[in-house]
SERO-4910 file (N, C-alpha, C, O; in steps of 0.05 Angstrom, whole numbers):
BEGIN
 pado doro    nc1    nc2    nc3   cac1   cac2   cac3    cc1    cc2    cc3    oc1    oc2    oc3
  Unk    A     17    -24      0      0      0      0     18     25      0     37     28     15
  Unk    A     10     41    -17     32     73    -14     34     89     -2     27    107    -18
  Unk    A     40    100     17     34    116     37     27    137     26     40    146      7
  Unk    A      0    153     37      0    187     26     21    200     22     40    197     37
  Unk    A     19    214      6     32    239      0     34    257     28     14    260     41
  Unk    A     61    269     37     61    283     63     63    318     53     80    332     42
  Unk    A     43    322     61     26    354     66     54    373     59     71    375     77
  Unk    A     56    382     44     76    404     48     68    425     72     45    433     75
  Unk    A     83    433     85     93    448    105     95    477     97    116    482     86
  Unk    A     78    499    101     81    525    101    115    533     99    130    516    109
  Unk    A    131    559     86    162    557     86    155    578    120    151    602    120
  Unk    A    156    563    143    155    588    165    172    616    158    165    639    158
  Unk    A    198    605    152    233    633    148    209    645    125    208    669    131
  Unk    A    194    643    106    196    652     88    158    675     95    151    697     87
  Unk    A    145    657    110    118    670    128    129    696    140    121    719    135
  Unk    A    146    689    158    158    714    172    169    732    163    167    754    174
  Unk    A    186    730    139    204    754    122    178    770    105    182    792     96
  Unk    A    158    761    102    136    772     84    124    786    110    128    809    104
  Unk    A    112    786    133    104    792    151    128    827    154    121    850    150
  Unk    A    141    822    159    166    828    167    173    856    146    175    879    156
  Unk    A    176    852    119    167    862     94    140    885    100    141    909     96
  Unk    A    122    874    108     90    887    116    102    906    130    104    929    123
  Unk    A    107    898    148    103    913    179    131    937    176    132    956    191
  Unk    A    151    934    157    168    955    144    149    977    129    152   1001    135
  Unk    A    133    970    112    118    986     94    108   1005    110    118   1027    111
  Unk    A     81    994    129     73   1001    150     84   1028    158     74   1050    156
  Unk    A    111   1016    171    124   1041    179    140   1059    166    154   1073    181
  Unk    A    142   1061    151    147   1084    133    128   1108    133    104   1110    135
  Unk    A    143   1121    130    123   1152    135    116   1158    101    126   1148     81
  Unk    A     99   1173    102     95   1179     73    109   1198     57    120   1218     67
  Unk    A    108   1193     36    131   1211     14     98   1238      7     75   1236     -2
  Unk    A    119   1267     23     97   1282     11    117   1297     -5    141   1296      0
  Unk    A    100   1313    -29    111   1332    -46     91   1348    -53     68   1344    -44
  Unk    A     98   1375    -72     84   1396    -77     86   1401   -106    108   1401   -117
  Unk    A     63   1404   -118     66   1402   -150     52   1429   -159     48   1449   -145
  Unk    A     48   1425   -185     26   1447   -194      8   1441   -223     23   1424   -234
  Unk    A    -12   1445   -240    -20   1433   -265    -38   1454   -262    -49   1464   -243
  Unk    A    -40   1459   -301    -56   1486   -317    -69   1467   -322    -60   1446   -332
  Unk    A    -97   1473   -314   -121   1471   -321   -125   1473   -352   -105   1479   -365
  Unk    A   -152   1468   -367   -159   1468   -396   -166   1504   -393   -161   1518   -412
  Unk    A   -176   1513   -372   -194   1534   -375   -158   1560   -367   -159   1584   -361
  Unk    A   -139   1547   -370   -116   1566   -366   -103   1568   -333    -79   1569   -329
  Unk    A   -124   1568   -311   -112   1568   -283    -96   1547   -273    -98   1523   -278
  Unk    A    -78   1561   -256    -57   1541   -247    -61   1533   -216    -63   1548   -197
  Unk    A    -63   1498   -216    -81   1490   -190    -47   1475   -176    -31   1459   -186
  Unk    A    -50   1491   -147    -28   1475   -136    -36   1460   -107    -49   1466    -87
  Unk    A    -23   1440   -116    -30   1416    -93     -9   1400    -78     11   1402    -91
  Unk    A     -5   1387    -57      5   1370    -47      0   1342    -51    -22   1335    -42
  Unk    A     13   1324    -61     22   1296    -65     21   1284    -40     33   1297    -23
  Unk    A     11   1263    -32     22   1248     -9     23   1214    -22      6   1208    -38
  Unk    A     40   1198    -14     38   1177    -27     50   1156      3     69   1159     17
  Unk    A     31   1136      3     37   1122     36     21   1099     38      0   1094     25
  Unk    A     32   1085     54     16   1059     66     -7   1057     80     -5   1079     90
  Unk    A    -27   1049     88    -43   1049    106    -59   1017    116    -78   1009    103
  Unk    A    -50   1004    135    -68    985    148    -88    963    141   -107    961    157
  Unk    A    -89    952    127   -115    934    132   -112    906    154    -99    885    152
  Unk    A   -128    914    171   -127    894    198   -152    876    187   -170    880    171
  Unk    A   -146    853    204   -158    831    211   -187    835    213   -190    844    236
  Unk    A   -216    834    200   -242    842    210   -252    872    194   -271    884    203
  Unk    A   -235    885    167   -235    906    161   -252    923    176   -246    925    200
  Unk    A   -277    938    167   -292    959    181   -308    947    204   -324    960    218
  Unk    A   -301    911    209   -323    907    240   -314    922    265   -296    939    267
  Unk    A   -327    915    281   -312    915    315   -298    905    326   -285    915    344
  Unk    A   -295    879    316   -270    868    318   -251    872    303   -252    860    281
  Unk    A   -224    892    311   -202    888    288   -174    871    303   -169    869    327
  Unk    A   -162    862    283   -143    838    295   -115    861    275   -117    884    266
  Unk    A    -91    842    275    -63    843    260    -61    856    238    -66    842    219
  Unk    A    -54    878    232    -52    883    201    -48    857    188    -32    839    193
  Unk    A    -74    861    162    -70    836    145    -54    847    117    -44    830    102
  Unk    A    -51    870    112    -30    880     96    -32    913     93    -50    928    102
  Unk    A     -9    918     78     -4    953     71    -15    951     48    -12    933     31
  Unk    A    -32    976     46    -36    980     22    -35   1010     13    -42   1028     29
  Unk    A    -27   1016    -16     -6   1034    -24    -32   1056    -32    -48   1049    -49
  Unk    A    -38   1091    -15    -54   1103    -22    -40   1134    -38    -29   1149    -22
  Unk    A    -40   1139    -55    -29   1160    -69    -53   1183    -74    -71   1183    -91
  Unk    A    -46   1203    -55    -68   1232    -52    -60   1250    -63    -37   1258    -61
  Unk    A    -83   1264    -83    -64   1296    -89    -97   1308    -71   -120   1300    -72
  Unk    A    -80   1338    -53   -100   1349    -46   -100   1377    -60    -77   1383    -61
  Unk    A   -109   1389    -66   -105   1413    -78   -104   1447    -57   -123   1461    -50
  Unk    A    -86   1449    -54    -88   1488    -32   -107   1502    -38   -104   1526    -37
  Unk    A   -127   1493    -43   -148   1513    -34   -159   1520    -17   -155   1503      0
  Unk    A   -178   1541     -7   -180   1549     24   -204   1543     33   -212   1548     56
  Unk    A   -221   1527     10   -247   1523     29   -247   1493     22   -236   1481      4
  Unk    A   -263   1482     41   -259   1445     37   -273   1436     13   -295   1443      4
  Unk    A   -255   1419      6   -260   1405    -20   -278   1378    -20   -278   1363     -1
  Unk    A   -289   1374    -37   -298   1342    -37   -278   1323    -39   -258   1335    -46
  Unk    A   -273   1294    -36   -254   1272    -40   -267   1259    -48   -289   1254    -38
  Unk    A   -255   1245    -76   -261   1228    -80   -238   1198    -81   -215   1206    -84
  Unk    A   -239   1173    -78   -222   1156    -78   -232   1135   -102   -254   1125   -106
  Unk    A   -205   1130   -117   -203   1114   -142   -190   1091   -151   -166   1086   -151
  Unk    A   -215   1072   -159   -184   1046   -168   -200   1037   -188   -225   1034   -190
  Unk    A   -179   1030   -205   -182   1011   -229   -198    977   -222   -203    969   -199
  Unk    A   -202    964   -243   -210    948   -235   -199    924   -240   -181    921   -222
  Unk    A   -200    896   -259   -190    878   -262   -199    858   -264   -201    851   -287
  Unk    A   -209    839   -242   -195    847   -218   -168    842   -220   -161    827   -238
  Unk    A   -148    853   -205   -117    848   -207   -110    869   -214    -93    861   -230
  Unk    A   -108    895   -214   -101    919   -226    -98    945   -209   -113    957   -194
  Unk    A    -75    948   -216    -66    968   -191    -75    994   -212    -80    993   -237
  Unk    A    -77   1020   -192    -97   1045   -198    -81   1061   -225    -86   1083   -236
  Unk    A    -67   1047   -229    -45   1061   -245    -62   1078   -271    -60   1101   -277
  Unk    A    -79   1056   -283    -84   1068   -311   -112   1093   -304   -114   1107   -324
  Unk    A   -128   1099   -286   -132   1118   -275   -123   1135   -262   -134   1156   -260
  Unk    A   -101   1129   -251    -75   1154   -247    -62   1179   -261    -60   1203   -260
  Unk    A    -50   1149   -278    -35   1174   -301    -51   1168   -324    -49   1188   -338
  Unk    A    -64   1152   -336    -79   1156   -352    -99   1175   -366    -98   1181   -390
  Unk    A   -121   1183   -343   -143   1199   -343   -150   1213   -319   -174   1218   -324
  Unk    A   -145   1222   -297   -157   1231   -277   -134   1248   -254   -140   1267   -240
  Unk    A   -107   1235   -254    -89   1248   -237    -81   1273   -252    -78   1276   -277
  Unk    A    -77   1293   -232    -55   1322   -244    -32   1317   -263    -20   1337   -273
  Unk    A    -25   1291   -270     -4   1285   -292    -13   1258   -303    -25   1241   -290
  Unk    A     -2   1257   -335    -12   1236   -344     17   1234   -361     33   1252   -366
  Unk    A     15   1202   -368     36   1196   -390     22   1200   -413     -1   1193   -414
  Unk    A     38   1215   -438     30   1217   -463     30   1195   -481     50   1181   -484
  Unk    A      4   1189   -496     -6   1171   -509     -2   1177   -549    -11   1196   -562
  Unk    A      8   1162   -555     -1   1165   -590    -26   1165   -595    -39   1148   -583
  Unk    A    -36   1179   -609    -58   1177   -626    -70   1155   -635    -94   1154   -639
  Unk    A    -53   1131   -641    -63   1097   -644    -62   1084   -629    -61   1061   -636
  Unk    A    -60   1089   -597    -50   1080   -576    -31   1073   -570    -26   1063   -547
  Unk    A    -11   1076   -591     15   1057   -587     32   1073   -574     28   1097   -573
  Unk    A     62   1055   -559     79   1071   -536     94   1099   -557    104   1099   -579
  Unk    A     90   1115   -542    117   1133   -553    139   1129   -547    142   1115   -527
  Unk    A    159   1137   -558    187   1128   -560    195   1147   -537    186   1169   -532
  Unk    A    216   1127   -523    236   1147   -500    249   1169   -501    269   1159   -511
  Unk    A    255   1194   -498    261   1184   -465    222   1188   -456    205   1200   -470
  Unk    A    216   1171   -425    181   1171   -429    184   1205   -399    203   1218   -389
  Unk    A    157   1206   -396    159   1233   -385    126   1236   -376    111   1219   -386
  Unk    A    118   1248   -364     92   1260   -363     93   1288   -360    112   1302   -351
  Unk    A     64   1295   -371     55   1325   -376     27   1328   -364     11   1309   -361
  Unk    A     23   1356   -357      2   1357   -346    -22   1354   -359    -27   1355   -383
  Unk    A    -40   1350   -336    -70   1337   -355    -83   1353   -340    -88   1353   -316
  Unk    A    -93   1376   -371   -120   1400   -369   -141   1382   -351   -146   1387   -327
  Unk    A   -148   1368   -359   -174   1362   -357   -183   1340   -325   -203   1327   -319
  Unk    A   -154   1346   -310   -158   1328   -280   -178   1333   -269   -192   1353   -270
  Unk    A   -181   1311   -255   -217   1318   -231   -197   1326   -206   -207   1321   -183
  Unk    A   -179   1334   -206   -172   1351   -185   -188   1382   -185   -197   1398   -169
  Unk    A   -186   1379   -205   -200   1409   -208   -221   1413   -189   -224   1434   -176
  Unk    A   -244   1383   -187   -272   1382   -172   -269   1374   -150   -283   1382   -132
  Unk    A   -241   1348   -143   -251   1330   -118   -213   1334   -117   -196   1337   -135
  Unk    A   -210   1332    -85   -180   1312    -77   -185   1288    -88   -208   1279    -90
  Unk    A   -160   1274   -100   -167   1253   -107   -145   1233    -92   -121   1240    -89
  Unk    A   -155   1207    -82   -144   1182    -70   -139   1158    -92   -157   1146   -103
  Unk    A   -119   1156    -96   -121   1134   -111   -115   1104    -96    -95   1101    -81
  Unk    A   -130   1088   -100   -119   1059    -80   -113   1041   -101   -126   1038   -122
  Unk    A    -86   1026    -93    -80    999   -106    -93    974    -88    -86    973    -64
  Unk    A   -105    959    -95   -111    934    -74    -85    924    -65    -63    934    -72
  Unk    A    -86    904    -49    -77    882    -42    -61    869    -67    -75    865    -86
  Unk    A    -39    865    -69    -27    842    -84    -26    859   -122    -21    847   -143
  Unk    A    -34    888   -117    -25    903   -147     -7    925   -131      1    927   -108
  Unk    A     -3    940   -155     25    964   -152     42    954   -129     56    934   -132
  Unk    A     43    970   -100     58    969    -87     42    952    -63     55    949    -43
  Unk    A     25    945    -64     12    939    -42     18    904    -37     24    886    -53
  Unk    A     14    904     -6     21    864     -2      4    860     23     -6    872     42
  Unk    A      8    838     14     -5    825     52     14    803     65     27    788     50
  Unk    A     16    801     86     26    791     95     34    755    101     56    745    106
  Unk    A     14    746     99     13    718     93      6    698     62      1    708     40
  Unk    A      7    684     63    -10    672     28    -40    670     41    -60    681     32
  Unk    A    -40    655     66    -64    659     75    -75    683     75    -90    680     56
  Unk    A    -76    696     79    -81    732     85    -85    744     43    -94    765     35
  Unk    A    -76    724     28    -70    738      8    -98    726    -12   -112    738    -28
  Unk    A    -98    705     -5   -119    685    -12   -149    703     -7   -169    709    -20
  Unk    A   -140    706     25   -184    724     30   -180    741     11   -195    741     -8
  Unk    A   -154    763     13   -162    791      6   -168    797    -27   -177    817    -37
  Unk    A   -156    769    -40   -170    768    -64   -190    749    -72   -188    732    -90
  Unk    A   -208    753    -58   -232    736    -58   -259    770    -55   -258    793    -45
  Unk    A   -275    759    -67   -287    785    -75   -294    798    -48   -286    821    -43
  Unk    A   -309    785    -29   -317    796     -2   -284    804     17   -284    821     35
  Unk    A   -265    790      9   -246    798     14   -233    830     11   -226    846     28
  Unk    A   -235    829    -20   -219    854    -33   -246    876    -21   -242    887      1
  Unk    A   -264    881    -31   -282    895    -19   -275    908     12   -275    933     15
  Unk    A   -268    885     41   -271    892     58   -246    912     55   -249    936     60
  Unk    A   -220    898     47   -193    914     42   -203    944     42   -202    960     61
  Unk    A   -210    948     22   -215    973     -1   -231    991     23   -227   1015     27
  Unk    A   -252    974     38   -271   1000     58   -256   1002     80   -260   1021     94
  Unk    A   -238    985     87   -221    991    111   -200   1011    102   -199   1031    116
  Unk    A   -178   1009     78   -163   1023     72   -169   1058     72   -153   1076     79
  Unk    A   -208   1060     60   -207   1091     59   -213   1093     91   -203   1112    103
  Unk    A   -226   1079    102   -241   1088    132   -211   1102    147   -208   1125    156
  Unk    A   -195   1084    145   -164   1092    156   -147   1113    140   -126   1121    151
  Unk    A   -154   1120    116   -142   1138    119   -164   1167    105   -153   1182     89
  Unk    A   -187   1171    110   -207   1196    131   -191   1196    158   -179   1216    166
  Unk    A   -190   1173    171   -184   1185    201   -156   1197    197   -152   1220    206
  Unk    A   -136   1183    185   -111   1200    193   -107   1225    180    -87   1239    185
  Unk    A   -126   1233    162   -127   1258    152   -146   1273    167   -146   1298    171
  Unk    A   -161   1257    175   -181   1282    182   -202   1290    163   -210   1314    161
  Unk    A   -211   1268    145   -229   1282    118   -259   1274    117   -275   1278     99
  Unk    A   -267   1257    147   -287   1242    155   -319   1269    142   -342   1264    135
  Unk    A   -307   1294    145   -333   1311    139   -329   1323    115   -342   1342    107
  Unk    A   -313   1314    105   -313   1315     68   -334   1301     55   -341   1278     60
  Unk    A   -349   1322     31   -359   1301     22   -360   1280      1   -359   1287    -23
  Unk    A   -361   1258      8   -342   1229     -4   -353   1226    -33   -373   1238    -43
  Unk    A   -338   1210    -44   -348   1194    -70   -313   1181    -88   -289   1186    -92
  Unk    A   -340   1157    -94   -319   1132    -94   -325   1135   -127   -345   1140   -140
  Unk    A   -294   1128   -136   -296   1125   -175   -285   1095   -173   -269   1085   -157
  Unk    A   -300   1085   -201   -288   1058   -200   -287   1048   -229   -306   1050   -244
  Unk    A   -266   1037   -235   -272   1029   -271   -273   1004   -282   -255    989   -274
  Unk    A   -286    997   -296   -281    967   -296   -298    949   -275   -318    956   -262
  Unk    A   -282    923   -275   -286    915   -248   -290    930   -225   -307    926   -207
  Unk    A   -273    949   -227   -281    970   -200   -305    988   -198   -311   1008   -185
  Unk    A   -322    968   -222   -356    991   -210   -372    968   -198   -392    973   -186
  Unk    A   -364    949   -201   -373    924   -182   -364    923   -158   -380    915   -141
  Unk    A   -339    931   -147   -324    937   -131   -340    965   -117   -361    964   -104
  Unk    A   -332    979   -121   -350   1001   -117   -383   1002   -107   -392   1018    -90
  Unk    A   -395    987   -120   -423    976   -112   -427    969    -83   -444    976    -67
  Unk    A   -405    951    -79   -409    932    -56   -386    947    -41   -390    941    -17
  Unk    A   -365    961    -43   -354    981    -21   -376   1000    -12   -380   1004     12
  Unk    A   -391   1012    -32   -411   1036    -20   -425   1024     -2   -427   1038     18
  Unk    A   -434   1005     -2   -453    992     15   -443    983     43   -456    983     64
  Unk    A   -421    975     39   -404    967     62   -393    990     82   -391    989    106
  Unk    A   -384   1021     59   -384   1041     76   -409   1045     89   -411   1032    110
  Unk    A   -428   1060     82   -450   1063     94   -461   1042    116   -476   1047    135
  Unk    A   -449   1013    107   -467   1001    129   -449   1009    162   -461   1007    184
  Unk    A   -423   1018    159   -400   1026    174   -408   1053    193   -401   1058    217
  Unk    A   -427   1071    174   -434   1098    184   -412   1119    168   -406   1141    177
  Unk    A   -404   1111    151   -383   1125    127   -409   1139    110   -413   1130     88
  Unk    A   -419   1152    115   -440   1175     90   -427   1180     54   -407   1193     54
  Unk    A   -435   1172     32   -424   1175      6   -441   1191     -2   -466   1189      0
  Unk    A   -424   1216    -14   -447   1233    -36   -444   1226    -58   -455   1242    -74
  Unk    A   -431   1203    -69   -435   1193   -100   -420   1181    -96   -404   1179    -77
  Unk    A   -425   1160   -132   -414   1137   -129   -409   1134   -161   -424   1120   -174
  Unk    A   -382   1150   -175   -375   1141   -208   -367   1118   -208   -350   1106   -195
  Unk    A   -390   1110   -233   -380   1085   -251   -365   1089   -275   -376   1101   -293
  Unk    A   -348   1083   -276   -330   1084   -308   -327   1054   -321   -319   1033   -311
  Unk    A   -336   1060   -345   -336   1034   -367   -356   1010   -349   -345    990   -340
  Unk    A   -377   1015   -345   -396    992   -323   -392    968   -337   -395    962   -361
  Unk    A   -381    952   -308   -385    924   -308   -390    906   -291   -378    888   -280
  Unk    A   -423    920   -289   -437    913   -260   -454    878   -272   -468    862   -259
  Unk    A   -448    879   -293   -469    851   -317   -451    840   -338   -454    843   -362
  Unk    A   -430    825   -326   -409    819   -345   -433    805   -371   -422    805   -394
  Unk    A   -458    795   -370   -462    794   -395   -473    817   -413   -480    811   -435
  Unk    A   -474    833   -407   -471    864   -423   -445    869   -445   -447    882   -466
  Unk    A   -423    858   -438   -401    864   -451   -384    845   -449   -361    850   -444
  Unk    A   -393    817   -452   -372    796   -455   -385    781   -491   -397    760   -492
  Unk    A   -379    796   -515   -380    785   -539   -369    751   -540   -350    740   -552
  Unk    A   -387    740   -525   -382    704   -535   -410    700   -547   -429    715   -546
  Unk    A   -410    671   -563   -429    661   -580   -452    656   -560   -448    644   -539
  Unk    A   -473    664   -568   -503    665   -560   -507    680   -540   -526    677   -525
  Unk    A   -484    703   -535   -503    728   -526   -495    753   -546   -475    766   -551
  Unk    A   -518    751   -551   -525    786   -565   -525    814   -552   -518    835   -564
  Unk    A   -534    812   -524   -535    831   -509   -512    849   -512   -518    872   -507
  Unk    A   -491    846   -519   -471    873   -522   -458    877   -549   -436    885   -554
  Unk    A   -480    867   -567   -472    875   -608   -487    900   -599   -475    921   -601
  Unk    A   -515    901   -588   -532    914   -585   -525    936   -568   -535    958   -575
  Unk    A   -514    936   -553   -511    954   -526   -483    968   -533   -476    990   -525
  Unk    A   -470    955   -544   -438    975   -555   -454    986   -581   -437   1002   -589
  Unk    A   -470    987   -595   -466   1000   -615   -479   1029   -617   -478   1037   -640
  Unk    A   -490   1044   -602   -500   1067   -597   -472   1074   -597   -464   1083   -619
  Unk    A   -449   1072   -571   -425   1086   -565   -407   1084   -592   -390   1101   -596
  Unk    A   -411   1062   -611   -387   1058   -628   -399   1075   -652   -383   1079   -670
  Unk    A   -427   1087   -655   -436   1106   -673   -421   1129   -667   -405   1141   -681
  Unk    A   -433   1136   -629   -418   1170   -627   -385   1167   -630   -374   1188   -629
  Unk    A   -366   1140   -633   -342   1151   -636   -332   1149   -656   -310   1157   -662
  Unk    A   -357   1134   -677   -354   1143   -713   -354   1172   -709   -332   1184   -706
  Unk    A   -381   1188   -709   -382   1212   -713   -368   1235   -702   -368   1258   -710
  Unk    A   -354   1225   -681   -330   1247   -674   -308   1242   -683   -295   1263   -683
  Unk    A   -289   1214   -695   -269   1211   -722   -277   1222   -745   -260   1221   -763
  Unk    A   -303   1234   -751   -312   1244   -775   -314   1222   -792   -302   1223   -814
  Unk    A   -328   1202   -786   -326   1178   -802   -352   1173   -816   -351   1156   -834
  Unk    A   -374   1186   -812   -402   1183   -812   -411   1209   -836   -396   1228   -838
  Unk    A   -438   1209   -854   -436   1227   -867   -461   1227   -866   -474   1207   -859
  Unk    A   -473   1254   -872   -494   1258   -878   -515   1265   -858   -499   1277   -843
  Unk    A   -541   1268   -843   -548   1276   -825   -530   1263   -799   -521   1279   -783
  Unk    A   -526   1238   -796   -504   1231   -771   -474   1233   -770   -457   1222   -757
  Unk    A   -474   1248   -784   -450   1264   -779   -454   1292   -756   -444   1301   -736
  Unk    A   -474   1296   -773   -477   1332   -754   -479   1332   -730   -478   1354   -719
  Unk    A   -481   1309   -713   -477   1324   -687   -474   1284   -674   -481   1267   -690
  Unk    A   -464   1275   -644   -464   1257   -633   -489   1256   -628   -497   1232   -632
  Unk    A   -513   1275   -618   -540   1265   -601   -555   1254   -639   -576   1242   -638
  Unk    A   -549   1256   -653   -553   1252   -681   -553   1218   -680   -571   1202   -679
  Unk    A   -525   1217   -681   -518   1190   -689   -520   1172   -667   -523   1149   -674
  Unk    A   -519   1176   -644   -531   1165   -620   -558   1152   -627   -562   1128   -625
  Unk    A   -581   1175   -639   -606   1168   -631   -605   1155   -660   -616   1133   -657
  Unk    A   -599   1158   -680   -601   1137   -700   -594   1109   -697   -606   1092   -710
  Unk    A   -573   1102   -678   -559   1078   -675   -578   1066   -652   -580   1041   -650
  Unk    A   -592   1081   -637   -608   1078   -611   -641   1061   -628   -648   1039   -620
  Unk    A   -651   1072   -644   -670   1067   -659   -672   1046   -672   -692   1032   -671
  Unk    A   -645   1040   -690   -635   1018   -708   -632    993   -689   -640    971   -697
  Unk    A   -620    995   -661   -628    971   -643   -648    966   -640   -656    943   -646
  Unk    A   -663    984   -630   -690    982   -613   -708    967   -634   -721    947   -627
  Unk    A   -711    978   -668   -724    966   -679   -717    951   -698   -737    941   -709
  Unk    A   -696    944   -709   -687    926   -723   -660    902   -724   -655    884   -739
  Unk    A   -644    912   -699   -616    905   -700   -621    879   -677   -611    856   -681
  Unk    A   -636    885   -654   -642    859   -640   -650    841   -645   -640    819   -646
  Unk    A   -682    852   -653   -701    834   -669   -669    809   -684   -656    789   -677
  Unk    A   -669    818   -697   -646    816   -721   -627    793   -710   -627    769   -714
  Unk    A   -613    809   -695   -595    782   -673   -604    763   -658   -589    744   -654
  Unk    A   -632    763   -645   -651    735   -638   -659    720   -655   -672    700   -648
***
């Protein structure tokens, strides 16, 4: 008879240096700096950078909190202005995706420059300021989860919940709850952006704030993917030939690709493409 197979053994030296790792992050103070970015409308908005770790313990927003279960990496621009601002806090989605491409992409005071076909531009690489930041409206928080950009947890066990959906969620409402308090931004008023995956994320953080006593004055969705069958193009669902093609009209008609009355304007070619579903393009695909 063969004897079982014997259980591999956790690496303990290797549990503890990851622990160890954490609890370094942890303590590190945060990297602040002072920047500045021209607006689209010409004004020049100057802000402070803070970029730092913050806590997620054992039990996120319950009553019971236990051990930091990891650092996770929060990058703030607040802007010097003299009367209080709204905050908002931001993460990409994935799941698996650190905040990066909402960072510098679209929404932070600096962005990396993009080609026109999407493709990389050539070195040396650099960023330039981006007119069009929601700094302008809100402080903005950007969060990396658990186990993207800079962020870790401390055990595999520990790494396992926090990417498990009820997991990552709790992360994400404990990460902002802790850092309102160490700022002091608890009477700001809040709102959570989320893209991707992160409007699913977002869904179920809002709820988890509030069930906490955390108050949200909004809650952006970017690119919704609250119905992955909305926008997963596999065989025998139609639901998103139908549902992308209103948006892929208005971004014919702003390439100038479209002629004739739907050209003249996006609410044009919108409501033509809107119509063409409603009465012939579904029908059509059932």
């Amino acid at each position: 008879m063969t004897e079982p197979a014997a259980t591999a053994k956790p690496d303990a030296e290797a549990a503890k240096r990851q622990r160890e790792v954490v609890d370094k992050l942890l303590a590190t103070a945060a990297v602040v700096k002072t920047g500045s970015v021209t607006l689209a409308s010409g004004r020049r908005l100057d802000y402070e950078m803070h970029a730092g770790f913050v806590p997620v313990t054992r039990g996120g927003v319950e009553a019971q909190r236990g051990e930091p279960q990891a650092a996770v990496m929060c990058i703030a621009y607040l802007a010097k202005d003299a009367v209080p601002r709204p905050l908002c806090f931001a993460f990409n989605g994935g799941p698996g995706s650190a905040s990066v491409w909402l960072h510098l992409g679209a929404l932070g005071p600096k962005r990396v420059p993009v080609n026109d076909d999407g493709s990389m531009p050539p070195p040396p690489y650099a960023v330039q300021d981006n007119p069009l930041t929601w700094l302008e409206h809100f402080d903005l928080v950007f969060i990396d989860p658990p186990h993207t950009g800079y962020s870790l947890s401390v055990s595999d066990e520990a790494r396992d919940k926090l990417l498990s959906v009820d997991g990552d969620v709790e992360a994400l409402a404990e990460a902002i709850r802790v850092w309102l308090s160490r700022h002091a931004r608890f009477g700001s008023a809040l709102y959570l952006a989320g893209e991707s995956y992160g409007t699913t994320r977002g869904a179920l953080i809002a709820d988890k704030l509030q069930s906490a006593g955390v108050a949200l004055a909004g809650v952006i969705l970017v690119s919704c993917a609250m119905d992955l069958q909305s926008l997963v193009f596999a065989p025998g669902n139609d639901l998103p030939y139908a549902l992308f093609l209103p948006a892929l009209a208005n971004t014919a008609q702003y390439h100038g690709k479209l002629a004739g009355p739907l050209a003249a304007s996006s609410v044009a070619a919108r409501s033509a493409a809107e119509a063409f579903v409603a009465d012939d393009y579904l029908a059509a695909l059932h």
